[in-house]
N, C-alpha and C positions, 0 to 999 in steps of 0.2 A: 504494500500500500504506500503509497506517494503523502511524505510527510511534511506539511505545507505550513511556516513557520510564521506569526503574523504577530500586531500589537494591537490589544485592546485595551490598555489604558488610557484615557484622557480625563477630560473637565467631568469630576466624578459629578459634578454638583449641575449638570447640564444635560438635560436628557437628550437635546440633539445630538451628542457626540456618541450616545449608544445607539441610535437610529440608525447611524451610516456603517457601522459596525457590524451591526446585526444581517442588512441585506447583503453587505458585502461574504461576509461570513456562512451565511445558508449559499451564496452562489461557490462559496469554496469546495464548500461539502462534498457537492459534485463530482471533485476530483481525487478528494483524500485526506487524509486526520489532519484537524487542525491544534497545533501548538501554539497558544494563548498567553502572550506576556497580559496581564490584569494590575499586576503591581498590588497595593495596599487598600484594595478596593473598598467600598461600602457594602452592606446587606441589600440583597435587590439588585446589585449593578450586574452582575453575571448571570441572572436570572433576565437582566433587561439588555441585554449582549446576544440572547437566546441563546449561549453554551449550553451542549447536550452531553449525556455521557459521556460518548465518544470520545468529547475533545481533552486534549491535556490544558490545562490550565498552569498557568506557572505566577508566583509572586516577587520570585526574586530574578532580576535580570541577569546575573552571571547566568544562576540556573538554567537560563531560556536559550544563552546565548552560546552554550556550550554544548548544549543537547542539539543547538542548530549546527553547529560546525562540525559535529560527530555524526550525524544524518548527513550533511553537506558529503563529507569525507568517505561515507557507504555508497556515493551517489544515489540518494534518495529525496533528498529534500527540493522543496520549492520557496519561495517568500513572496509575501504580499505586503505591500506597504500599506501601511491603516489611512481610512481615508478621512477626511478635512479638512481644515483651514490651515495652512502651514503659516507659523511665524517666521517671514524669511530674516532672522537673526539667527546667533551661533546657538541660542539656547533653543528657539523654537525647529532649528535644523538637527536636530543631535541625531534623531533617528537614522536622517540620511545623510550623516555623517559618517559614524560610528558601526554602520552596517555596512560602509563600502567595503572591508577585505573579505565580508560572509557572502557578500554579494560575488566578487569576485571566485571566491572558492566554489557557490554554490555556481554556476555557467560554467567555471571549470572540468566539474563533474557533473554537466548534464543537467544542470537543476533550471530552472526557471522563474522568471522575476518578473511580475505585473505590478503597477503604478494606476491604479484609478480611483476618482472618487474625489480628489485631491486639490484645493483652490490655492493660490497665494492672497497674502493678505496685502501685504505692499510688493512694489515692482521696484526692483534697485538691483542696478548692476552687478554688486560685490554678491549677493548671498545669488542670485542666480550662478555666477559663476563657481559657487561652490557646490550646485545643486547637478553641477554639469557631471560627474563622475558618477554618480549614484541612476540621472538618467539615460547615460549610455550604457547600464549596467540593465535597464528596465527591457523586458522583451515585447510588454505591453503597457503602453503609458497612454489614459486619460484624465484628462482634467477635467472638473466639475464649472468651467464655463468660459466665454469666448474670449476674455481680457488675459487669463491667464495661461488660457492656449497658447495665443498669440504670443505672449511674453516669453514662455518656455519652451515654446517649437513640439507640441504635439496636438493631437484633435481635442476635442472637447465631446465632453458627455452631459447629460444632465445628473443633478445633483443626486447620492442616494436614495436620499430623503421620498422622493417622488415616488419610489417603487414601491413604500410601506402603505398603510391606511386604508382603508376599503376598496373594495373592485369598481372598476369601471362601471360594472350594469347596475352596484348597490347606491352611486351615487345617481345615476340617473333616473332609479326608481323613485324618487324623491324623498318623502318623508319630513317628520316635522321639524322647521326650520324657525323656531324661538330663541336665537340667542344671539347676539352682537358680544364677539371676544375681543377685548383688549387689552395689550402690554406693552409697558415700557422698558427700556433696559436702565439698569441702576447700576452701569463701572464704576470703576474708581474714578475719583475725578468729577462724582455728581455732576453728569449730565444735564441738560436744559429739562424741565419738568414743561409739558404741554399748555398752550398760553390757556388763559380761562373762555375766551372766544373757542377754539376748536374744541374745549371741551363742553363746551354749550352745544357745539355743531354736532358731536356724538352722541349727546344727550337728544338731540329735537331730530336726528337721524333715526334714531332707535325710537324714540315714541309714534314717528311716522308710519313706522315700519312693524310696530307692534314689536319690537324685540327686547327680551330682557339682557341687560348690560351684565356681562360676566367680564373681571380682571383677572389673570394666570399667573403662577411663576410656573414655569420652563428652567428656568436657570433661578438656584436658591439665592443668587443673589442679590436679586430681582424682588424676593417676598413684599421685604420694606414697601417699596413704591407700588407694588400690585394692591397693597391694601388701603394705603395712600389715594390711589386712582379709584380704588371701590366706594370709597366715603367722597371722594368729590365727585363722581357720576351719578352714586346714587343708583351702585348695582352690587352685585353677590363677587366674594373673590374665593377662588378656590387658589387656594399656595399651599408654600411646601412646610409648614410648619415640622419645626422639631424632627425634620428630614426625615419622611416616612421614608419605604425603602423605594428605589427606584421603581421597579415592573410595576407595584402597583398605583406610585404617583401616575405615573405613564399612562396605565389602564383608567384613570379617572379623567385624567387631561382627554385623553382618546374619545370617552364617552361623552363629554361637553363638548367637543368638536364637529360630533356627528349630529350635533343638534345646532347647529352654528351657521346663519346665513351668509355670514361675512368676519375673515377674522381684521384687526387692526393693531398692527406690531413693527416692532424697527427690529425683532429679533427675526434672522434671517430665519430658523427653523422653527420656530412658533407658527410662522407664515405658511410654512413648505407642510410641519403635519398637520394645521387645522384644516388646508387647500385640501390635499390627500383624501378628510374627509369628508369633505361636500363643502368647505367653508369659501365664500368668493375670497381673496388672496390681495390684498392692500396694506404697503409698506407705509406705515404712519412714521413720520422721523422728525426726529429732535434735535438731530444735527447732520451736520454735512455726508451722506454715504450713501457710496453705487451698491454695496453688498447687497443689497436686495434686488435692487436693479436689476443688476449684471449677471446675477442666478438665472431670473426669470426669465431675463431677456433668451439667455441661453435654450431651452424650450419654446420659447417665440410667442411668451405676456409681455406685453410692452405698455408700458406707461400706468404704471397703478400706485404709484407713489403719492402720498398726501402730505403738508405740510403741516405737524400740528403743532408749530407754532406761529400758525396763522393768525391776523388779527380780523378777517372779512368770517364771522360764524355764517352767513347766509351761503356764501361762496365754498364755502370747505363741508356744510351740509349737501349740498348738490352735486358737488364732485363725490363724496360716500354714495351719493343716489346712483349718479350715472354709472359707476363702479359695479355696483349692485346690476345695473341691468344688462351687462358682458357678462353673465354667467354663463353662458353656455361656450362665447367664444372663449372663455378661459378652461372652462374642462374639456373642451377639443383637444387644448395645447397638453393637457395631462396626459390623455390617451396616447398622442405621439410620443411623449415623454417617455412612458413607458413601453412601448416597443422599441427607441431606442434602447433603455436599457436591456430590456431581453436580447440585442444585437450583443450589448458589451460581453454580458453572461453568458453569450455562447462563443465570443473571442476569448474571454477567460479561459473557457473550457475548453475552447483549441490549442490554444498557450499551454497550459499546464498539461493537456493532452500527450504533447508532443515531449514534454521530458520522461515520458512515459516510452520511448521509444530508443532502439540503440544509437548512441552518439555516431556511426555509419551513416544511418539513413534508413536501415534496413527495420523490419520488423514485419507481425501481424497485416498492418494495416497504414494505411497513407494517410497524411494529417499534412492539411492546407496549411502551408506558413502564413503566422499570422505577421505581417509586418511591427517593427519595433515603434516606426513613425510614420504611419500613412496619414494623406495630407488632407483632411478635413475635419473638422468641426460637425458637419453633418452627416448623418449615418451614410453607408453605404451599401446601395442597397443590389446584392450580386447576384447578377443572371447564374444558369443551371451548366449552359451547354457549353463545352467549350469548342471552338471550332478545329485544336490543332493541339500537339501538344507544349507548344509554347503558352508560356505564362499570360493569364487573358489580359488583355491591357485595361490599365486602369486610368478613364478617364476625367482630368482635374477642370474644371469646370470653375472659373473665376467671375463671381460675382459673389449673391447675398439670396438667401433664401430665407423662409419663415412667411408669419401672412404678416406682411409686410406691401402696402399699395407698390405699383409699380410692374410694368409688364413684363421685364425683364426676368423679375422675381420669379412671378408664377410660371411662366418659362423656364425655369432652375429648378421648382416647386415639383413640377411635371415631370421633369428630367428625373428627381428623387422617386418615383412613387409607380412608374412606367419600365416596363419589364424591358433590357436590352438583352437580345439571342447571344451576342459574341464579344461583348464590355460588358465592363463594370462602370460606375457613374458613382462621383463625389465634387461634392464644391468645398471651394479655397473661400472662405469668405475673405472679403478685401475691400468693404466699407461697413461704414458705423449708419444709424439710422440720418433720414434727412437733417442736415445742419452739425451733424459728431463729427467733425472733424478732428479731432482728437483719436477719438477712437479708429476713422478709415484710415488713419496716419499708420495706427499701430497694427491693424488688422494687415494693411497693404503690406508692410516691409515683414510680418510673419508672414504670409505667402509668398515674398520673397526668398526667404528662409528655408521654405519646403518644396518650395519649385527646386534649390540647390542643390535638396537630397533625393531629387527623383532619377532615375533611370529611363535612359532614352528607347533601351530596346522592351519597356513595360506601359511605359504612362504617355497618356498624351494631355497637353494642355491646351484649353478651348478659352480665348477671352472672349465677352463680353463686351460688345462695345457699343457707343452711341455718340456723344459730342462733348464735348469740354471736359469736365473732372471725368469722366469715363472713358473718355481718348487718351487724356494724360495717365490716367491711373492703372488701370486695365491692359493702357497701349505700352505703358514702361515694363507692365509683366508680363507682357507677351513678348515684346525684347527682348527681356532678360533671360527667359524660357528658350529662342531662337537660339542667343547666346549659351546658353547651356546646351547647346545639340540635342531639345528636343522637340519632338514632333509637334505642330501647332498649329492652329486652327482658329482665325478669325471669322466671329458669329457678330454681322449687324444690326444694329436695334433702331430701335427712335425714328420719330417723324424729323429730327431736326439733324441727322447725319448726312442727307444730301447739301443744303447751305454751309453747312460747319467746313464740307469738305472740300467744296468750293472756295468759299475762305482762307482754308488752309490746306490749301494741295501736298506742299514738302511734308506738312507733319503727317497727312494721312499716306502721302505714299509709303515715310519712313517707317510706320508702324506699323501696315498693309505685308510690305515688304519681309515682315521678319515672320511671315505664316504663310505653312507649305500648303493651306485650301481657306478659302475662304466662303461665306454662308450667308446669303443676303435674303430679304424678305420680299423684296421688289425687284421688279426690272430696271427702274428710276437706279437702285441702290448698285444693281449690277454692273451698269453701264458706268458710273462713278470707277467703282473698283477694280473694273479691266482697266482702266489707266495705269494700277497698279501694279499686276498678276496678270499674268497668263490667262485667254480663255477658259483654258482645260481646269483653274486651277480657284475655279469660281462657282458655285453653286447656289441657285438659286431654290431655299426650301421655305414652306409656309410652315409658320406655327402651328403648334398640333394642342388640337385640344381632342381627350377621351367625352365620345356623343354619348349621351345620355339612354337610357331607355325613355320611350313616350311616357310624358307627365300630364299633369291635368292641364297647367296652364288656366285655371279656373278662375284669374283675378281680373280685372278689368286695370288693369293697372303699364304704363308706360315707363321703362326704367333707362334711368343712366347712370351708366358707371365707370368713374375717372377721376381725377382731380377736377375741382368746384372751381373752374377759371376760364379765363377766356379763352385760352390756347386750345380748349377742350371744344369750343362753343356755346359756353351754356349762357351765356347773353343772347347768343340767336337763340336758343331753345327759347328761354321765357318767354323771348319776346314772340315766337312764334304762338307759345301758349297761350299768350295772353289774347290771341285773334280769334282763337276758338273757345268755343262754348261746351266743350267733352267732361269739364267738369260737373257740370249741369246735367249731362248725360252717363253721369258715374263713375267716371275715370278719372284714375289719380297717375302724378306725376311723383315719380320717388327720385329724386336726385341725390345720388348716393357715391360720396367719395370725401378723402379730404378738403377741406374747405380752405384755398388758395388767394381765394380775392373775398374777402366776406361780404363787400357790397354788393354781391351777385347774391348774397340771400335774401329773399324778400319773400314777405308775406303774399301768396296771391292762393287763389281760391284752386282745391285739390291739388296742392304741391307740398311735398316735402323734400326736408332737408335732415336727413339720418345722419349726416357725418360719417365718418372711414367707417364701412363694416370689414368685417372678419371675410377673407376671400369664401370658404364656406358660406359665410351667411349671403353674400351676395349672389353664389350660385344660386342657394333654395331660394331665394330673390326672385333671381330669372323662372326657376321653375314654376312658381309662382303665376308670374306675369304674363302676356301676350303679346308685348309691343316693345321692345327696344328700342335705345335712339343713342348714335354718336356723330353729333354735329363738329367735328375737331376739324379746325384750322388745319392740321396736320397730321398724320399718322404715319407708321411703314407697314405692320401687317399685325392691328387691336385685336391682344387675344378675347379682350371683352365681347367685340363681337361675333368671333368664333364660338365661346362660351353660349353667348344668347341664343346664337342660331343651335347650337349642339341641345341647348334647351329648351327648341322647340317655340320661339319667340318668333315673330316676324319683324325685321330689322329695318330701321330707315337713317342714314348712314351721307355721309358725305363724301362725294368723289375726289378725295385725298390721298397719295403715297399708292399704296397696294390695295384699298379698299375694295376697288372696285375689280380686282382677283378674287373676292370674296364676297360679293354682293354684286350680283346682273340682273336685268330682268324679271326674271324669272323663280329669284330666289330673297326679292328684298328691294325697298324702295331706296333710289339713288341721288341725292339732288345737289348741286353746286352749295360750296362752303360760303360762309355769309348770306345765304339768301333765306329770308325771313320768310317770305309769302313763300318759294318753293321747299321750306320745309313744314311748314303750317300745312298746306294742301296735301303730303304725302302723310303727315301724322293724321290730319282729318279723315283718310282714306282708309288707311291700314284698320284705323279705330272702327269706322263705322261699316264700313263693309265686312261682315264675316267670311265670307266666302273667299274673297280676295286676300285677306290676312293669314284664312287659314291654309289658302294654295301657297302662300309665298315658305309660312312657315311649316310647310313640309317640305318642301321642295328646297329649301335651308337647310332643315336638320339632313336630309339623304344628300347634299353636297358636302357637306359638313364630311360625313359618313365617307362618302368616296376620294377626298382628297387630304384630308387636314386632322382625320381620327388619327388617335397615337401609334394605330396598327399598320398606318400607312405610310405616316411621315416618321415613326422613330426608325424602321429601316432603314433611312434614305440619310437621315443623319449618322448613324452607325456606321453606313458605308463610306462617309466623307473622312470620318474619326480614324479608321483604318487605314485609308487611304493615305491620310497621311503621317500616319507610323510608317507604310509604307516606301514612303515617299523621302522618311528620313532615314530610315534605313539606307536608302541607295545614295545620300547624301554623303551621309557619315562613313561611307565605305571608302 
């Protein structure tokens, strides 16, 4: 049996530290006995670790450290690093200090060493560089989220935390939801206690809402101020008094969670287990920090952070409201959470798998190597078949994915989730959300990083591109990839790449240049980039969206979906609106995207204004609806309205970029951009005529079907992806 060597001691007085513990530790099991440094634990802490018979437990570290190096020595052992928050200082590094010569001896002889689970808390030069020997020693290294990917040159995972707390289908079943949880963290250093405005916003949140206010301690040293905030809400606090024993504080926290409409906490895992069990997930802070953030962001919840030291109660009320009503787009983001993790669990168990086998090669059975540094942040998700016996290439894909606006995105989104016959598909993330500049600074130069360590006869990398920061940005990794000999592959985007490129001839040939195929949306964009490239060495594909099975489409309802701004057209849309009288005949206008120019929102009669929805939410949108509409000044080839037609909507559309490769006659109404009265008359059409709307929107979804379904167009991209591994192969020779 394979004797798998690990550390469960941490923040005894913290239940989130046994959380990450504990899933880590049942995914060990898997493969073989675990040896358990605990140290001088508490009653309850190894019963909330979930140790079982099986495992050894150990108190003293020589003990631990010597029984590893004597199993290391029998070629038996394996190690896993405990996973959490690292202090990158000399005392909060000792582990991955002090374990590099066991490290060493265990690889020596066969053994195996995973790294997941694990964040850094600050980013600084010197302790990263001390952290370098122990991750070249890792055969499987993730981190628990994007910033510290980035910083330490491996993928990212989501946090443990997420795999614990009720099932998927227990939270969807619903159940009774009475309770608003809130806590604050109480360091040393007495933190900023919440202004008396936010906590009035909490109190008239929660009366709204019918909820009873419950305070927590999670962490004992938190108790003080938890019961502090119960007598100034004027709610129940369950703490830790007189330190019952861990499992069963846990088990009591767990049960008030599960009754929890909404938790409110600056503590990163207070957050992560009441989310887990049904609770909506809002980082309430007291002082300046991404931890919360930068977790969630990592799973793709963005933006739930509250200020509660706010002085506007009306305004920090209404932000708890609208929070509350993203509950479904935030347990979407769980469920993916959690099949990522099931990918890590079963990289694990490839990992440790494989020192199961003779240090030759030879044995029983063949066991996929698991890469020590492959280059995403986002799972990867690998086809079956492989077409040859060389290694299937694995393609890196630079952009940003999550439900995040943006077409690029869902493009990258698609690419994750869409089965490829002969690659593998992962993304390099390489910006921060709209305006992080900070963050796509760091994101970009760690995809630089990992472009470094690729192999030119395995990976191919595909940029992303469109105009300005995404020429620069994307175009300088795609450079640098060329520069590195490897295979490459320029994908164009945006309505605004053909002016850009006009503009700037020299920078788009020089970056065009350094990619052996390039992938255009239009014929406008193709004729552009032969100036660059070769005929042969140019392909023109449409974006693919997966068509839907027939839906009801039972709403009388007209959608648009894009950024809330002119460049989109939604000044021609209202003012088209506003010519017709369809509201009067039951039709509503949902204008649905982030909100760019806000004096385009206006009150007018059957229109709405939803703001960003969740990409999900706006597909059941469209299934929903009947009538689509993208009035844009500009496009190259909107997967919106691939999606609309795929959902059986009848589309009316402006003759922009590649549009009209996707909307003819026959399949959707066409009309010149800026014209007010010729998009009023096609909208009044589509609405009022049945017959007409419903022939367009069939004759949509079966075009849809025949050129631009995933089963059409992801072959054809597949073939490009090869072609030019291909291509550098005979470069490189």
């Amino acid at each position: 049996m394979r004797q798998i060597f690990t550390v469960g001691r941490g923040q005894f007085d913290n239940i989130g530290d046994a959380m990450l513990r504990r899933q880590l530790f049942s995914w060990l099991r898997e493969s073989g006995r675990l040896h358990i440094f605990v140290g001088n634990c508490p009653d309850g802490y190894e019963e909330c670790l979930g140790v079982t018979s099986e495992d050894v437990t150990y108190r003293d570290l020589g003990t631990w450290y010597r029984a590893a190096v004597n199993e290391g020595l029998a070629g038996r052992a394996s190690y896993a690093f405990k996973p959490g928050e690292i202090q990158l200082s000399l005392g909060g590094m000792k582990e991955h200090l002090v374990v590099v010569p066991l490290l060493a001896l265990l690889r020596a002889r066969n053994g195996r060493v995973v790294r997941v689970g694990s964040g850094a808390k600050s980013l600084a030069p010197l302790p990263r560089l001390l952290m370098r020997p122990s991750i070249a020693l890792s055969d499987l290294t993730r981190w628990r989220d994007d910033e510290t990917a980035d910083y330490l040159g491996a993928p990212a995972m989501p946090d443990l935390a997420f795999g614990e707390g009720a099932s998927t289908e227990e939270i969807a079943a619903g159940g009774r939801r009475d309770v608003l949880v809130v806590s604050v963290r109480d360091d040393k250093g007495s933190p900023p206690y919440p202004s008396p405005e936010a906590l009035q916003a909490v109190r008239e949140f929660a009366a709204r809402n019918e909820l009873e206010i419950w305070t927590i301690t999670q962490v004992f040293q938190d108790d003080r101020r938890a019961r502090r905030l119960a007598e100034d809400l004027g709610g129940q606090v369950l703490g830790w008094q007189d330190r019952i024993r861990h499992d069963e504080h846990e088990a009591a926290l767990r049960a008030l969670y599960r009754r929890a409409a909404m938790v409110v906490s600056d503590r990163l895992h207070v957050v992560i287990a009441a989310f887990t069990e049904g609770a909506v997930p809002v980082a309430g802070l007291v002082q300046r920090s991404t931890k919360i953030a930068r977790h969630m962001s990592t799973i793709g919840v963005e933006d739930i952070s509250v200020d509660l030291l706010g002085r506007d109660t009306d305004a920090l009320t209404e932000r708890l409201q609208s929070l509350l009503g993203r509950r479904e787009e935030f347990f979407g983001h769980l469920t993916d959470a959690r099949e990522r993790l099931d990918q890590v669990r079963l990289a694990i168990l490839d990992t440790l798998k494989g020192a199961n086998q003779p240090a030759d090669g030879s044995g029983p059975a063949a066991v996929r190597p698991v890469p020590a540094t492959p280059a995403a942040p986002a799972p990867v998700r690998a086809s079956t078949t492989p077409t040859s016996a060389r290694p299937r290439p694995l393609v890196h894909h630079l952009g940003r994915v999550g439900d995040v606006a943006g077409g690029m995105t869902q493009v990258l989104n698609g690419y994750l989730d869409g089965p490829f016959e002969n690659t593998d598909v992962t993304v390099l993330t390489t910006r921060g959300n709209p305006g992080d500049v900070a963050t796509g600074v760091r994101r970009a130069l760690g995809a630089a990083v990992r472009i470094a360590r690729l192999r030119s006869t395995e990976a191919v990398v595909v940029a992303h591109l469109s105009n300005r920061g995404s020429w620069l940005r994307e175009g300088a990794l795609l450079w640098w990839a060329d520069r590195r000999g490897l295979p490459t592959v320029a994908h164009l985007h945006g309505s605004s790449f053909v002016p850009f490129a006009r503009r700037h001839p020299k920078l788009v040939r020089t970056v065009l240049r350094s990619a052996d195929q390039a992938i255009t949306l239009s014929e406008e964009t193709s004729e552009v980039v032969r100036a660059a490239l070769p005929v042969d060495r140019v392909d023109l594909v449409p974006n693919a969206v997966p068509v839907a099975t027939a839906t009801a489409n039972s709403e009388n309802l007209v959608v648009f979906g894009g950024a809330v701004g002119r460049r989109k057209g939604v000044d021609v849309l209202l003012a088209a609106w506003e010519q017709l009288d369809l509201a009067a005949a039951g039709w509503r206008l949902v204008v649905a995207g982030p909100v760019q120019e806000p004096d385009l929102v206006r009150d007018l009669p059957g229109v709405e204004f939803p703001g960003a929805l969740a990409h999900d939410a706006l597909v059941e949108l469209l299934g929903r609806s009947r009538v689509a509409v993208l009035p844009s000044r500009g496009e190259a080839m909107p997967v919106f309205v691939l999606e609309a037609m795929a959902q059986g909507n009848a589309v009316v559309a402006t003759d922009v970029g590649g549009v009209a490769e996707v909307v003819g006659p026959d399949t959707g109404e066409l009309v010149p951009a800026e014209d007010v009265a010729a998009l009023a008359a096609a909208l009044d059409r589509v609405c009022r005529d049945d017959a007409h709307r419903e022939r367009l929107a069939a004759n949509g979804r079966t075009a849809v079907a025949e050129r631009f379904d995933t089963s059409v167009v992801f072959p054809a991209l597949e073939r490009i992806w090869i072609d030019a591994l291909q291509r550098r192969d005979w470069r490189n020779r």
